[in-house]
TORKOL-4160 file (C-alpha; in steps of 0.2 Angstrom, whole numbers, padded with zeros to 4 digits, m for minus):
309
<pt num="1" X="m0007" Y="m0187" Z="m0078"/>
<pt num="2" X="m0018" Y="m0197" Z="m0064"/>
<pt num="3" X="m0015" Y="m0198" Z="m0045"/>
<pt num="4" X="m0021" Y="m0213" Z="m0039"/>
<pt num="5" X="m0034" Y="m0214" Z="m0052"/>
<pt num="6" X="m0041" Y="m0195" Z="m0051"/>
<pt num="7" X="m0033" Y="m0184" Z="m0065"/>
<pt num="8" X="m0021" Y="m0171" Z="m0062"/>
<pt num="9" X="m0019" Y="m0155" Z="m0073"/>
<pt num="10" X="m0001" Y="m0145" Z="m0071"/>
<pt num="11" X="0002" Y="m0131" Z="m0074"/>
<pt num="12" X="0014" Y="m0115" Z="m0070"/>
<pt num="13" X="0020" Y="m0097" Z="m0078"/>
<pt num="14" X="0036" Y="m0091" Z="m0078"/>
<pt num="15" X="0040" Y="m0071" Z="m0081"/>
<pt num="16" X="0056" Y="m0063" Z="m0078"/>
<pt num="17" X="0047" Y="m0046" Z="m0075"/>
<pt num="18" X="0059" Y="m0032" Z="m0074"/>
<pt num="19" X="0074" Y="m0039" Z="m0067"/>
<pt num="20" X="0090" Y="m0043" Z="m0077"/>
<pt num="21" X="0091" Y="m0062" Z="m0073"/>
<pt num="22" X="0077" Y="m0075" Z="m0072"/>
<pt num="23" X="0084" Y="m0083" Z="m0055"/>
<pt num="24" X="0067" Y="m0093" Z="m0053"/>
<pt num="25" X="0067" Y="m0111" Z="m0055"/>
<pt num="26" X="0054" Y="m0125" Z="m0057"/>
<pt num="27" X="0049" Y="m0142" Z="m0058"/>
<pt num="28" X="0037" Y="m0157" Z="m0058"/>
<pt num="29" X="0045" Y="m0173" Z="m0053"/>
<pt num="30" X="0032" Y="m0186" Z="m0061"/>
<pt num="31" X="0030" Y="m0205" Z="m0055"/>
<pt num="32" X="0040" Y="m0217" Z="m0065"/>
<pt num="33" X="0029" Y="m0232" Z="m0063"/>
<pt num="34" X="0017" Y="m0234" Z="m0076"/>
<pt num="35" X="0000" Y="m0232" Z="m0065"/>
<pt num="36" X="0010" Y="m0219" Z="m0058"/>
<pt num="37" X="0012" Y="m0226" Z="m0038"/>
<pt num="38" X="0025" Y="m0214" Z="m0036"/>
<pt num="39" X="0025" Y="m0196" Z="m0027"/>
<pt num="40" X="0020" Y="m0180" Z="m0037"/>
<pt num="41" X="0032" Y="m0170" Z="m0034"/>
<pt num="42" X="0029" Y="m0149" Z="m0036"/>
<pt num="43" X="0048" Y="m0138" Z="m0035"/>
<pt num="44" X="0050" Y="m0119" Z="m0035"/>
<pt num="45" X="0067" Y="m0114" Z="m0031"/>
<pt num="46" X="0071" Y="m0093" Z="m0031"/>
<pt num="47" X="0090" Y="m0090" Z="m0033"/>
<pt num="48" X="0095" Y="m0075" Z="m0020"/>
<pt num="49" X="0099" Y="m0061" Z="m0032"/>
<pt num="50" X="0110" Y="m0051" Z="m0019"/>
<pt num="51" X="0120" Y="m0066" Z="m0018"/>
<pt num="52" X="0133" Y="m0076" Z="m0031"/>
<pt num="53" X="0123" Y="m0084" Z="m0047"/>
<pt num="54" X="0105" Y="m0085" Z="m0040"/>
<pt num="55" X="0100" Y="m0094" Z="m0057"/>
<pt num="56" X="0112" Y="m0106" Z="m0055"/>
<pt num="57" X="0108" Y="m0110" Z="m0036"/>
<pt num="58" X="0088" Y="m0113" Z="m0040"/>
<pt num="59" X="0094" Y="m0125" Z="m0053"/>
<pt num="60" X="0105" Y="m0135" Z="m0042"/>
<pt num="61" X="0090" Y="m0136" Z="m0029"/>
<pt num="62" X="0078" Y="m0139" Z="m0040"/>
<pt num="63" X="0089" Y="m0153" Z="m0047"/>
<pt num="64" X="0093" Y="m0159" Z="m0033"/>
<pt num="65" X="0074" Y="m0161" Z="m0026"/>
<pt num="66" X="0067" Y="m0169" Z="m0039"/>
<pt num="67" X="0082" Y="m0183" Z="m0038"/>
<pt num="68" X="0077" Y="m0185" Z="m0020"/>
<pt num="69" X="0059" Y="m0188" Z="m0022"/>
<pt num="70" X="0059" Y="m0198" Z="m0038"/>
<pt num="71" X="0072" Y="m0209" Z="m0027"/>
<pt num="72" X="0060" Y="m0210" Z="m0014"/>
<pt num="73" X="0070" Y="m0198" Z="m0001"/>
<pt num="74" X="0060" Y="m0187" Z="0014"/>
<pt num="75" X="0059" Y="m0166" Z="0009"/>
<pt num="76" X="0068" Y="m0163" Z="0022"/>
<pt num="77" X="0084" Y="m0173" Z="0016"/>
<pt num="78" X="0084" Y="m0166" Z="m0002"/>
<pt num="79" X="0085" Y="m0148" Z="0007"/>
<pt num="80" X="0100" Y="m0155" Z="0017"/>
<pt num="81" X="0109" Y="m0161" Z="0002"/>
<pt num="82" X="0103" Y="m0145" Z="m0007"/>
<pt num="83" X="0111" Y="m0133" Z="0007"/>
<pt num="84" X="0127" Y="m0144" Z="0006"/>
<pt num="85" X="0128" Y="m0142" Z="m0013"/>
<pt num="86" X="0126" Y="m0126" Z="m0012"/>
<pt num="87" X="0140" Y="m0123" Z="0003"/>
<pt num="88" X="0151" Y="m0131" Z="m0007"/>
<pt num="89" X="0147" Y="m0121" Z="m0022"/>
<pt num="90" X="0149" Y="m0105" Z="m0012"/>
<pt num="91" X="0168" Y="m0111" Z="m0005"/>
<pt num="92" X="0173" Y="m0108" Z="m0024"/>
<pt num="93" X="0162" Y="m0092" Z="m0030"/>
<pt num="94" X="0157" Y="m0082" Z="m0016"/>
<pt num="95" X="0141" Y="m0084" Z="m0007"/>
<pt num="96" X="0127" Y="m0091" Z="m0016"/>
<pt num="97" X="0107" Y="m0095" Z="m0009"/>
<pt num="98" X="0091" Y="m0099" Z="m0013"/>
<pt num="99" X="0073" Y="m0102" Z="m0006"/>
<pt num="100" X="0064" Y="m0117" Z="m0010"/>
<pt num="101" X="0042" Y="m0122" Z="m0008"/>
<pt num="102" X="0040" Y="m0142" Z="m0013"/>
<pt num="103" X="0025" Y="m0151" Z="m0010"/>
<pt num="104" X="0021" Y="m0172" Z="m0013"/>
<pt num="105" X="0005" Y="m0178" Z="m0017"/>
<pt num="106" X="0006" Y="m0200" Z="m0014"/>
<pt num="107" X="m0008" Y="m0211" Z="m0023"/>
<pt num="108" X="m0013" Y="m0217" Z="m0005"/>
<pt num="109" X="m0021" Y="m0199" Z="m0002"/>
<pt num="110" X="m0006" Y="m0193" Z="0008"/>
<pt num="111" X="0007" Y="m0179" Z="0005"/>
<pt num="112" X="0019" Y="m0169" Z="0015"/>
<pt num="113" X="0028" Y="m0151" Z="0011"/>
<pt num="114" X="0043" Y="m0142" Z="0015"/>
<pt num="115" X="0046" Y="m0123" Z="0015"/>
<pt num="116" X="0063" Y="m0114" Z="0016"/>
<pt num="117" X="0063" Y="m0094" Z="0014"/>
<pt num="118" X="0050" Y="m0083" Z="0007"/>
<pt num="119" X="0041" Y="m0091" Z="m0006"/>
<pt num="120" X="0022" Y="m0098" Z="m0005"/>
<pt num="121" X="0011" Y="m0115" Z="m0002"/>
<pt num="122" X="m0005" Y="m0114" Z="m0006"/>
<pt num="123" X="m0020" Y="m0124" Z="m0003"/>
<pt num="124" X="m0036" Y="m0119" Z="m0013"/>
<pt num="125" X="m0051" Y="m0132" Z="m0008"/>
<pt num="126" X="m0069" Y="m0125" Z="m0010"/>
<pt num="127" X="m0067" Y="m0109" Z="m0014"/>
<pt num="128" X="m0056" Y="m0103" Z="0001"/>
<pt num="129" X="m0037" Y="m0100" Z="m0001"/>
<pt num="130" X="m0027" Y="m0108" Z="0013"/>
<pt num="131" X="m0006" Y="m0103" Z="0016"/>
<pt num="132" X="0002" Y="m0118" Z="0022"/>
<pt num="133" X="0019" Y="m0112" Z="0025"/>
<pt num="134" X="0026" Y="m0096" Z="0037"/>
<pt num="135" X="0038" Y="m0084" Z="0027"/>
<pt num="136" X="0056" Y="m0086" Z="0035"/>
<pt num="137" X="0058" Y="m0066" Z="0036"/>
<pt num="138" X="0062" Y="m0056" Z="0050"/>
<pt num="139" X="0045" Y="m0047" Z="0051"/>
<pt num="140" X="0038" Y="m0066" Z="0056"/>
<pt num="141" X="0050" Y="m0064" Z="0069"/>
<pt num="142" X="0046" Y="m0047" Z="0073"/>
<pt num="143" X="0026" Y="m0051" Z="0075"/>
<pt num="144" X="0030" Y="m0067" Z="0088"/>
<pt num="145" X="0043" Y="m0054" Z="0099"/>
<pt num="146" X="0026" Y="m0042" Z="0098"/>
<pt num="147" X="0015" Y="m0054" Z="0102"/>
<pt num="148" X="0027" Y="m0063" Z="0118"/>
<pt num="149" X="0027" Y="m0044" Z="0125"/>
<pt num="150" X="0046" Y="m0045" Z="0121"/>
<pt num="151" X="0048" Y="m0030" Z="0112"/>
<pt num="152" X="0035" Y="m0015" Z="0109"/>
<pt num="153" X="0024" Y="m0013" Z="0094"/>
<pt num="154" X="0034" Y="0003" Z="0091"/>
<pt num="155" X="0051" Y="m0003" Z="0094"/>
<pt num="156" X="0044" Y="m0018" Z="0081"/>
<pt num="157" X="0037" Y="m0002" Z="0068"/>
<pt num="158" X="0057" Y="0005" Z="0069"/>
<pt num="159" X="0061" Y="m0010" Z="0061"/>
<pt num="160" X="0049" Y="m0010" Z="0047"/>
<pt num="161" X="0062" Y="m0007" Z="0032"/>
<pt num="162" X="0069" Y="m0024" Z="0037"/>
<pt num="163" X="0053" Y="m0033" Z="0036"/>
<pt num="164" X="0057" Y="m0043" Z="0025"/>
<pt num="165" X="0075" Y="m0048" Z="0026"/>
<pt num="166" X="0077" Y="m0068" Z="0024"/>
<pt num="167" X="0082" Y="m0076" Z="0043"/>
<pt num="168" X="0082" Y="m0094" Z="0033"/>
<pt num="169" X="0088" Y="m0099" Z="0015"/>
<pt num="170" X="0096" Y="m0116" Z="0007"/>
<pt num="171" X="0117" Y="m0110" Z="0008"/>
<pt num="172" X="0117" Y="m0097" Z="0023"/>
<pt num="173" X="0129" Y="m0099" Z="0035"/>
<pt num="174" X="0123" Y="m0112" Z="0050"/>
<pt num="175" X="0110" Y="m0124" Z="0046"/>
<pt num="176" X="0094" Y="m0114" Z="0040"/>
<pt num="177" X="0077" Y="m0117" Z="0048"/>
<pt num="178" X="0065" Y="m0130" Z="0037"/>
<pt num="179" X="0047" Y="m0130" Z="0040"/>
<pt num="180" X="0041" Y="m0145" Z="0035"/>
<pt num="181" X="0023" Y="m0157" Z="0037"/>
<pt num="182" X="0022" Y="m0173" Z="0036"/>
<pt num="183" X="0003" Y="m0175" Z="0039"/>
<pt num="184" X="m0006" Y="m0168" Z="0021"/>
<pt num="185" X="m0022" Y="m0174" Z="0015"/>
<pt num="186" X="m0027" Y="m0172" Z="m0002"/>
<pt num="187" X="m0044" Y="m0174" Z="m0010"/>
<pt num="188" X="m0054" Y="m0173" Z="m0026"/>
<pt num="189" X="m0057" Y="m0154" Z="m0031"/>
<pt num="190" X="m0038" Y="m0148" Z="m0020"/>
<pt num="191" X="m0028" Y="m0137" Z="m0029"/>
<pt num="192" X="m0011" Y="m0136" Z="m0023"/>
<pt num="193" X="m0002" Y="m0118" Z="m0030"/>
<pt num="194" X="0017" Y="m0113" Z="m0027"/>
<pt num="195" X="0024" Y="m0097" Z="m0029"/>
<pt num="196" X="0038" Y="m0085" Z="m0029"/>
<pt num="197" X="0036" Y="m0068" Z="m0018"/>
<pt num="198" X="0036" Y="m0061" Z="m0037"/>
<pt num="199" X="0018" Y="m0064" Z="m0035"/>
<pt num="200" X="0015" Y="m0063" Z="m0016"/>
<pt num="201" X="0025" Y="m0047" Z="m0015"/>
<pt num="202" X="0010" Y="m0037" Z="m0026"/>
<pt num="203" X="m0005" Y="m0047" Z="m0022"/>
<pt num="204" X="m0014" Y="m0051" Z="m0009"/>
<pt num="205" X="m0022" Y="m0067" Z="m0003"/>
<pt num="206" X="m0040" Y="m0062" Z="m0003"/>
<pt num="207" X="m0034" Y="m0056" Z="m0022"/>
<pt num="208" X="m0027" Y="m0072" Z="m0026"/>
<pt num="209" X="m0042" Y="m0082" Z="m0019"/>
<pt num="210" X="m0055" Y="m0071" Z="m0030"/>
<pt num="211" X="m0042" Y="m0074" Z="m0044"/>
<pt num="212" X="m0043" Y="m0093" Z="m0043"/>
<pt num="213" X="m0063" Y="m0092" Z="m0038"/>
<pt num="214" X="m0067" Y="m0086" Z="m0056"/>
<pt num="215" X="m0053" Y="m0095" Z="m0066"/>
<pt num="216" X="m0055" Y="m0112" Z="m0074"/>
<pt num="217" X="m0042" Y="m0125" Z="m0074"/>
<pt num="218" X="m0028" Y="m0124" Z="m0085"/>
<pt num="219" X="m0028" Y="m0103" Z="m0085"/>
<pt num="220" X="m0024" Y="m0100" Z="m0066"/>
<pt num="221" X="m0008" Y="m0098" Z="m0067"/>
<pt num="222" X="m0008" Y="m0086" Z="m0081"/>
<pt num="223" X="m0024" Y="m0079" Z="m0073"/>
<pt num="224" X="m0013" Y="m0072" Z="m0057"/>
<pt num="225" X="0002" Y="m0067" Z="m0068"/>
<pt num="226" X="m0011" Y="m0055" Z="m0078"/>
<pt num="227" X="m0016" Y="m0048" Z="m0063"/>
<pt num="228" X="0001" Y="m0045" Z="m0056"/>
<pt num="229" X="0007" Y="m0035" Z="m0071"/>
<pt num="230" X="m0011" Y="m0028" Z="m0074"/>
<pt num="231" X="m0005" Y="m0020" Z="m0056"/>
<pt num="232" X="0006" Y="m0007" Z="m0066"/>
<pt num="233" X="0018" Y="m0009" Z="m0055"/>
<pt num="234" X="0035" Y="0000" Z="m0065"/>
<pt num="235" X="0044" Y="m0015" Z="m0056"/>
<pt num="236" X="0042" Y="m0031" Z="m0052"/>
<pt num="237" X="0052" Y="m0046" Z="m0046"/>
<pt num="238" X="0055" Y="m0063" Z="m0055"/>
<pt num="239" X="0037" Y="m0072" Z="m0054"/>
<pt num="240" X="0035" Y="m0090" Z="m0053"/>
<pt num="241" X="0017" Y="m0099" Z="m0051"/>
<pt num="242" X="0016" Y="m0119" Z="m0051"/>
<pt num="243" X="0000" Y="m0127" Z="m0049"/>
<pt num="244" X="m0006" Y="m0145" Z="m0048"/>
<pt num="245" X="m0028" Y="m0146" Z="m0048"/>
<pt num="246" X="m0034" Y="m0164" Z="m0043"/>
<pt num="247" X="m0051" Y="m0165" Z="m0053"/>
<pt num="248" X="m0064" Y="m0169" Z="m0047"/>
<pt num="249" X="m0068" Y="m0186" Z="m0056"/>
<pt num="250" X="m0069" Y="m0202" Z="m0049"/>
<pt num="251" X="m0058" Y="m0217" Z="m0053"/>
<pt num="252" X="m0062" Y="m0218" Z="m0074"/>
<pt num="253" X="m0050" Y="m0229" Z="m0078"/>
<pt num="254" X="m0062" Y="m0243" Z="m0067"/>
<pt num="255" X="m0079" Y="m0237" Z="m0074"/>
<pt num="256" X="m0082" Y="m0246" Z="m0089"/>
<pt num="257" X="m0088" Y="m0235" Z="m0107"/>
<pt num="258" X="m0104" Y="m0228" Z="m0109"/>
<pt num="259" X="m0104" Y="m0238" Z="m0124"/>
<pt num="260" X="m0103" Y="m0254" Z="m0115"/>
<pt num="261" X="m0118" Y="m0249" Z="m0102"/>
<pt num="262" X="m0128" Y="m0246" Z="m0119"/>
<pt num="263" X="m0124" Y="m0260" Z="m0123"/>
<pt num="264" X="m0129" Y="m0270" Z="m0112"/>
<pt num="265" X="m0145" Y="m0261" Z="m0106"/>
<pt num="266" X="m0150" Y="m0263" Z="m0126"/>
<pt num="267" X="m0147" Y="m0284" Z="m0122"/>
<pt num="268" X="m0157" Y="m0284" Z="m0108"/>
<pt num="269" X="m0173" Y="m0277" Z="m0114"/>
<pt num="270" X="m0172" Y="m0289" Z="m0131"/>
<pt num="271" X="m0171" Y="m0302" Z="m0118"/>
<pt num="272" X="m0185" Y="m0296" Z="m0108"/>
<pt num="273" X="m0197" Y="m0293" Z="m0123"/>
<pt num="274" X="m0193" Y="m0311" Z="m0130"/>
<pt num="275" X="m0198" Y="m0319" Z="m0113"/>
<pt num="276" X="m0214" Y="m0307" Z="m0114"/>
<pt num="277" X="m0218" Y="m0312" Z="m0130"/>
<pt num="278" X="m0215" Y="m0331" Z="m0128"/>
<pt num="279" X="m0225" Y="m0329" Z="m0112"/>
<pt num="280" X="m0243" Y="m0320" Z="m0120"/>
<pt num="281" X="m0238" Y="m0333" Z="m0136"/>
<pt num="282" X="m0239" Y="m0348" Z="m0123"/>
<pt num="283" X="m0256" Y="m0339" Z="m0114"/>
<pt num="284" X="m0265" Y="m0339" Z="m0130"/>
<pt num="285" X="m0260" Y="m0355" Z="m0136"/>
<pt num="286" X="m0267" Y="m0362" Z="m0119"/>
<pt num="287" X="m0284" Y="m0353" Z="m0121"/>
<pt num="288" X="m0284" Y="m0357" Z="m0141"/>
<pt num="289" X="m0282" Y="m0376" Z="m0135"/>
<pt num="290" X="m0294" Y="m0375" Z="m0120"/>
<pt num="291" X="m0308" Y="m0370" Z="m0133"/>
<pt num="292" X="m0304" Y="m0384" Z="m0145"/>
<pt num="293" X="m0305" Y="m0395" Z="m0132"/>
<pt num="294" X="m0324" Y="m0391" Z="m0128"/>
<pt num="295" X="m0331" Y="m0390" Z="m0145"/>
<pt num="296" X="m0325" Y="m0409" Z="m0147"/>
<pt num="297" X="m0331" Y="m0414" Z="m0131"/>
<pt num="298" X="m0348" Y="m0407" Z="m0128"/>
<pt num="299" X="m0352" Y="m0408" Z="m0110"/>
<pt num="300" X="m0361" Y="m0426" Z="m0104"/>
<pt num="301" X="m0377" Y="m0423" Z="m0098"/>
<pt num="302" X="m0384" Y="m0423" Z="m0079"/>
<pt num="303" X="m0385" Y="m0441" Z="m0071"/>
<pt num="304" X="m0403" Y="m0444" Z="m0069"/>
<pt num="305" X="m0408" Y="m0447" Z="m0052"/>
<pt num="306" X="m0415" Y="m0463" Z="m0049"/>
<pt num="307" X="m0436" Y="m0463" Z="m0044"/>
<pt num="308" X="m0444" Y="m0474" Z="m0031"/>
<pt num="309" X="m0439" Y="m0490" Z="m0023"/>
């Protein structure tokens, strides 16, 4: 597809890994409008599997989301509509939640994101890997309480098992914490990468970033997801990875063909050759004239002057 006249590759993998249930859920909400002048629209939704139906929750938000954005709604009020669905869900089945990463990229240059939980927004642009998003887990929490001088590195080292225990998730009780920005700027050569912590969980961002340094686009995704179960790992979670690469080319639908520069470059030198032609035609036929012209008019002799008186 094209964003605002640059071309956009998609692309994503999708491996259950060991568990039972696939509970991850995806999506790319693509622009209606013929020149595309809607939002592109990037989803990853992972379905709580402690919980009731996680692959049925990432659906509703992923459904839900690309509705929203398609529609023309903020992130953050496809999140609330998303939390209330799932609410309601949870009043007849038990309790039910789900994580959710989704960025918008706007032809105008412009985007925004929104993060709920523990998955991942990524920002590749020349060569270095940039997280956009905080994970919503309590060692996050744990690290500021450090960091305020509230609690004791030790006292935060006891906790450790519950690192990464979820403090925000669509469908908890209470309103959940949404981290959102409203203020992204894209650019030629961006590569914009979503992920579940399938992938986060086993590698690490410097691994990642050498990953995407070396792969082309089109084989990123699949790329990462080699690596992760290259890892040997006897278990790992449901892995998702969504990518959206804005190459690098400028505007082509406004550049006319090659065939057409050709063209008219193979027009202009004819004309300039005729003209330079007619003109050393018209220099010669001038001098050939001129040369006539004295042979049948000999040159008059000198006036005599005149002697004496």
């Amino acid at each position: 597809m094209k964003l605002s006249g640059y071309k956009v590759f998609l692309e994503n993998e999708h491996d259950q890994g060991t568990r039972e249930l696939q509970e991850d859920y995806f999506s790319f909400s693509i622009p209606r409008e013929p020149e595309g002048e809607g939002p592109l629209g990037l989803i990853l939704a992972d379905g709580m599997g402690g919980l009731t139906d996680g692959a049925t929750t990432s659906v509703v938000v992923v459904d839900t989301f690309c509705e929203g954005i398609r529609s023309g709604e903020p992130l953050e009020q496809c999140a609330r509509r998303s939390h209330e669905a799932i609410r309601a869900l949870a009043d007849a089945t038990g309790e039910m939640g789900s994580t959710v990463v989704s960025v918008t990229l706007a032809p105008d240059g412009t985007g925004n994101w929104l993060s709920v939980g523990d998955s991942t927004i990524y920002l590749f642009r020349n060569g270095d890997l940039h997280q956009l998003n905080r994970h919503h887990v309590l060692g996050s929490l744990l690290d500021e309480a450090v960091a305020g001088f509230l609690i004791t590195p030790e006292e935060a080292g006891e906790r450790q098992p519950e690192r990464d225990h979820l403090i925000s998730y669509l469908g908890m009780p209470g309103a959940p914490l949404v981290e959102e920005c409203l203020t992204l700027l894209w650019q030629p050569g961006d590569v914009f990468l979503l992920a579940s912590d399938g992938l986060t969980d086993i590698l690490s961002r410097e691994e990642i970033r050498d990953i995407l340094r070396k792969s082309r686009t089109g084989e990123l995704c699949r790329d990462l997801l080699d690596a992760v179960k290259a890892t040997g790992r006897p278990e790992f979670d449901n892995t998702t990875i969504v990518a959206a690469s804005i190459l690098p080319t400028a505007r082509l639908e406004k550049e006319p063909p090659r065939g057409n520069h050709r063209m008219t470059l193979a027009l202009v030198l004819l004309v300039l050759a005729l003209i330079l032609v007619f003109l050393i035609g018209l220099s010669l036929g001038l001098k050939i004239g001129q040369d006539r012209g004295r042979r049948a008019c000999p040159d008059p002799p000198q006036i005599m002057k005149r002697q004496g008186p």
